[in-house]
C-alpha positions in Angstrom: 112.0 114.8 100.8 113.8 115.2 105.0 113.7 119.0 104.2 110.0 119.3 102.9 109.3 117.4 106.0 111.3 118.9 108.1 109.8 122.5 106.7 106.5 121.1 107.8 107.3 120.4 111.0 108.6 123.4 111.5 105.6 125.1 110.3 103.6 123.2 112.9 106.2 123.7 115.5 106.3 127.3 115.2 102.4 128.3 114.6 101.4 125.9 116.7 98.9 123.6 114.1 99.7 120.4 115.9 96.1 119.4 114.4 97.3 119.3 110.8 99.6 116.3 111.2 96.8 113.6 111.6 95.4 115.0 108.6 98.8 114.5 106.7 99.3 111.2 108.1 96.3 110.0 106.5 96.8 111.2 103.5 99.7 109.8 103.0 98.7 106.1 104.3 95.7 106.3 101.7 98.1 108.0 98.8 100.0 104.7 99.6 97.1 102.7 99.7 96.4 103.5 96.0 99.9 103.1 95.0 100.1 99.5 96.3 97.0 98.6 95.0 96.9 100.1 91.4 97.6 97.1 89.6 96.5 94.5 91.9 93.6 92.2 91.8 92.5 93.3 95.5 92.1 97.2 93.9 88.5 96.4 93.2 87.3 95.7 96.6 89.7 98.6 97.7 87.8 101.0 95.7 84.4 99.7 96.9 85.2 100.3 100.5 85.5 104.7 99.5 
């Protein structure tokens, strides 16, 4: 997992696509939003807010 991130930093560092990493950040903060809430009882009103 440190080396895929570390080969996507590099990719950013080196071609200069600072813009990307907001994009993965978010993606991962809602990939971990629908982890966490999978099997909860709050996933309902999670779902209604997308």
């Amino acid at each position: 997992m440190l080396s895929f991130l570390r080969e996507i930093w590099m990719f950013m560092r080196v071609r200069k696509k600072f813009w990307l990493l907001p994009i993965f950040v978010m993606m991962i903060l809602f990939g971990g939003l629908v982890v966490l809430t999978k099997g909860s009882a709050v996933a309902p009103f999670i779902y209604t807010i997308f």
